[in-house]
Structures are given as C-alpha cells and as structure tokens.
C-alpha positions, 0 to 999 in steps of 0.5 A: 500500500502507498501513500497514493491509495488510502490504507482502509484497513489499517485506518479501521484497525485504528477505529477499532483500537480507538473503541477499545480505549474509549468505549463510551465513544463507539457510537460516534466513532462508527457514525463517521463516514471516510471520504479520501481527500488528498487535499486534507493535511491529516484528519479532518471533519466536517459538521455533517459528520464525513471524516476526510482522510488523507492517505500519505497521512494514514500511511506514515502515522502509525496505527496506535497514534491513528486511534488518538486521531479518531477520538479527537476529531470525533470529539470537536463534532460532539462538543459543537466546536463548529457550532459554537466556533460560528457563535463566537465569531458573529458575537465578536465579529470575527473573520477571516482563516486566521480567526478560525485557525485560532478557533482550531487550536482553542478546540484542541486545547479543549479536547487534547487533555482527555483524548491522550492517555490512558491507552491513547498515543498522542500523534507528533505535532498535537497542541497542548495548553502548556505548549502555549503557555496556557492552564489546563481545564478551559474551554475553547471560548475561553482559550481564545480570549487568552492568547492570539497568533504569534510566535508561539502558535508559528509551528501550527500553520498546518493545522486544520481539523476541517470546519467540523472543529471551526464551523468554517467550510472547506474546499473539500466539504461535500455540504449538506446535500452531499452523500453519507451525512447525517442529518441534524436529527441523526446527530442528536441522536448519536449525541444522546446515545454517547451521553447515555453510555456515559452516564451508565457507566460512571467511573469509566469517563473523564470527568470533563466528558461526565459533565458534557453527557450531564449538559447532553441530557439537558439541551437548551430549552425555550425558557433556558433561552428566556434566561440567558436572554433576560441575563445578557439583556441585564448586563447589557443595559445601561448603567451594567458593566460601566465604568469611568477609566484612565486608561483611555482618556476621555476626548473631552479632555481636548477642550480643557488643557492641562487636564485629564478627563477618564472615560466611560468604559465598559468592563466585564459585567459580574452575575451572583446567582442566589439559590433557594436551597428551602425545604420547600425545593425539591431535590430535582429543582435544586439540581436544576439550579446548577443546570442555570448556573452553567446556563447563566455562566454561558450567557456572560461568555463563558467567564466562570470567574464573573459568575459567584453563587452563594445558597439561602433558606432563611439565613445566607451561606457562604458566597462560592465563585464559580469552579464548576456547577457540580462543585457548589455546595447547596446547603440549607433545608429550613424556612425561606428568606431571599432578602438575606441573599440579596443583602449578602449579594449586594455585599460582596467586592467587587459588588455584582451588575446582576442578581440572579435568584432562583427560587420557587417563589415561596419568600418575602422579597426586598421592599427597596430594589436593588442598586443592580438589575434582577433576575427572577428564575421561577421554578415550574409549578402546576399549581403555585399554590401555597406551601406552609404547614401553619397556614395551608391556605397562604399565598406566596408574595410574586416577585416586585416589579423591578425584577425580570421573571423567567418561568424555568420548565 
C-alpha cells in the first residue's frame, strides 16, 4: 500500500483500537463516514459528520497514534466546536482563516487533555495548553480570549481539523446535500446515545466528558433561552458593566488643557446567582439550579470567574465563585428568606451588575430594589399554590416589579 491509495484497513484497525480505549465513544466513532481527500493535511471533519482522510497521512502515522486521531476529531463534532466556533465569531465579529485557525487550536486545547492517555498515543505535532503557555481545564471560548497568533502558535500553520472543529467550510466539504451525512436529527441522536453510555457507566469517563453527557441530557430549552436572554439583556443595559477609566482618556479632555478627563468604559459585567436551597425545593429543582448556573455562566461568555453563587433558606451561606456547577455546595433545608441573599449579594467586592435568584417563589422579597438589575428564575409549578404547614391556605408574595421573571420548565 502507498501513500497514493488510502490504507482502509489499517485506518479501521485504528477505529477499532480507538473503541477499545474509549468505549463510551463507539457510537460516534462508527457514525463517521471516510471520504479520501488528498487535499486534507491529516484528519479532518466536517459538521455533517464525513471524516476526510488523507492517505500519505494514514500511511506514515502509525496505527496506535491513528486511534488518538479518531477520538479527537470525533470529539470537536460532539462538543459543537463548529457550532459554537460560528457563535463566537458573529458575537465578536470575527473573520477571516486566521480567526478560525485560532478557533482550531482553542478546540484542541479543549479536547487534547482527555483524548491522550490512558491507552491513547498522542500523534507528533498535537497542541497542548502548556505548549502555549496556557492552564489546563478551559474551554475553547475561553482559550481564545487568552492568547492570539504569534510566535508561539508559528509551528501550527498546518493545522486544520476541517470546519467540523471551526464551523468554517472547506474546499473539500461535500455540504449538506452531499452523500453519507447525517442529518441534524441523526446527530442528536448519536449525541444522546454517547451521553447515555456515559452516564451508565460512571467511573469509566473523564470527568470533563461526565459533565458534557450531564449538559447532553439537558439541551437548551425555550425558557433556558428566556434566561440567558433576560441575563445578557441585564448586563447589557445601561448603567451594567460601566465604568469611568484612565486608561483611555476621555476626548473631552481636548477642550480643557492641562487636564485629564477618564472615560466611560465598559468592563466585564459580574452575575451572583442566589439559590433557594428551602425545604420547600425539591431535590430535582435544586439540581436544576446548577443546570442555570452553567446556563447563566454561558450567557456572560463563558467567564466562570464573573459568575459567584452563594445558597439561602432563611439565613445566607457562604458566597462560592464559580469552579464548576457540580462543585457548589447547596446547603440549607429550613424556612425561606431571599432578602438575606440579596443583602449578602449586594455585599460582596467587587459588588455584582446582576442578581440572579432562583427560587420557587415561596419568600418575602426586598421592599427597596436593588442598586443592580434582577433576575427572577421561577421554578415550574402546576399549581403555585401555597406551601406552609401553619397556614395551608397562604399565598406566596410574586416577585416586585423591578425584577425580570423567567418561568424555568
């Protein structure tokens, strides 16, 4: 076999390795469809899920660093990174080949720390957080804030994982209506049966891949667009996020010699999500709650760093920045009173732009609005009745006017 004539079976003895290592990814490994392509650099995939294949590559890559490829091309097309690679690009609007390569190495910088290892070769040339300079644990929306092409991205010019990894088509992409994709309906279910594996065998995943099957089994609903949307549209208003700055002196200052006037600025809004954690909240809603948090740290781009959580009954626990959603201890079980989440909230440095409270609505609410913009995620009830043992026929106060109520389904 020459590097002319692609070497099918030594590229599926490589799949077959591939699932030996990682078997909870059998489904979305043999959901790929091989197209030969001479013009591929290596491996690379496109949104339709074909995984184009170039045979000098094949030929000179030996079969155990090959089972390393097939697990991370399949994982840029599992973890939307062409979905999310478009999203970033018209939210920052960002261009041009050189924004998507930067979009591909944040991709693998994602992936690359659970795909090697533990029975997987990593291939010569794989990029890595640390050959950057960057930490380990991020995701690619947050990797691409932390570095630009330079010096030290120089020697991953070739890279190109096709517009599977970037949302960016190729010359080689056979589109939509080409033969062998699958359809968006296909995808989702290849998606849910690899979460489904997952979440059967826990212990047997990384814990970055755990928490992916987590969000899987819960995909954006409606009123979790109503959230993000009424979160953004908070820390996007007047007033949120804005901030008088040296660093860019204002133009007024033209007209007064001498002086030095600051500019209005904006800066990166902050979120602090108070969460009901009352006897009233059931188990399944408190679980829920973290499935905001993650939510609500997506609709501020990502920055775990602006988002702190603290949980509340009757008494206010301790505030907790946010690591990761399945990190946050939710302590409480007694009565309920958001009023002392709220003060502690407003207490904290620096103080927040947004308040998020989630609750099932059963608790007085601050008589005076706060000095931020407010959030209100209501947990779904059929009957937003009364819960208290004393006085069955009590009904719970709806929050005030100034507060942005969501419905959480």
């Amino acid at each position: 076999m020459t590097g002319d004539e692609l070497d099918r079976d030594k590229l599926f003895a490589a799949r077959l390795q591939a699932v030996g290592a990682r078997p909870f990814l059998a489904t979305a490994l043999f959901a790929l469809h091989v197209v030969e392509s001479p013009r591929v650099p290596t491996m690379a995939v496109d949104r339709h899920w074909r995984c184009y294949v170039s045979p000098w590559f094949v030929d000179r890559t030996p079969v155990e660093e090959l089972a390393g490829v097939w697990v991370h091309e399949v994982s840029h097309l599992l973890r939307d990174h062409h979905g999310r690679g478009d999203r970033f690009a018209r939210t920052h609007g960002l261009t041009g080949a050189a924004e998507r390569l930067r979009m591909n190495i944040a991709a693998d910088c994602e992936i690359n720390d659970d795909v090697y290892g533990d029975g997987l070769a990593a291939p010569e040339g794989a990029v890595w957080p640390a050959t950057l300079g960057l930490p380990e644990g991020k995701l690619m929306e947050e990797y691409l804030r932390l570095f630009r092409l330079g010096p030290r991205t120089q020697d991953f010019a070739w890279l190109d994982c096709g517009s599977g990894s970037d949302g960016l088509d190729r010359e080689w992409d056979l589109g939509p209506d080409g033969a062998h994709g699958l359809s968006e309906q296909e995808r989702d279910a290849v998606r849910f049966r690899v979460a489904q594996g997952i979440t059967g065998r826990p212990g047997h995943a990384p814990k970055a891949w755990k928490r992916w099957a987590e969000e899987a089994f819960h995909p954006p609903q409606a009123w979790r667009d109503l959230l993000g949307a009424a979160v953004r549209s908070a820390v996007s208003g007047p007033g949120a996020g804005d901030d008088y700055s040296y660093g860019r002196p204002s133009r007024r200052s033209v007209g007064l010699p001498g002086v030095i006037l600051p500019s209005l600025r904006r800066r990166p809004p902050r979120v602090s999500v108070v969460i009901d954690t009352s006897g009233s909240v059931s188990d399944v809603e408190l679980g829920s709650a973290l499935l905001e948090v993650s939510a609500i740290t997506r609709a501020v781009g990502g920055r775990r760093d602006l988002v702190t959580v603290l949980s509340c009954d009757a008494a206010a626990r301790v505030v907790h920045p946010l690591c990761s959603a399945e990190g946050i201890p939710l302590v409480g079980g007694g009565g309920t009173d958001l009023r002392t989440g709220f003060a502690k909230a407003l207490r904290t440095h620096p103080r927040p732009d947004v308040v998020v409270a989630l609750t099932d609505g059963q608790t007085p609410w601050p008589s005076v609005q706060p000095a931020c913009r407010t959030v209100v995620g209501l947990f779904d009830r059929p009957d937003r009745g009364s819960w208290d043992e004393e006085d069955p026929d009590h009904v719970p106060d709806t929050p005030p006017e100034w507060a942005r109520v969501v419905n959480i389904g």
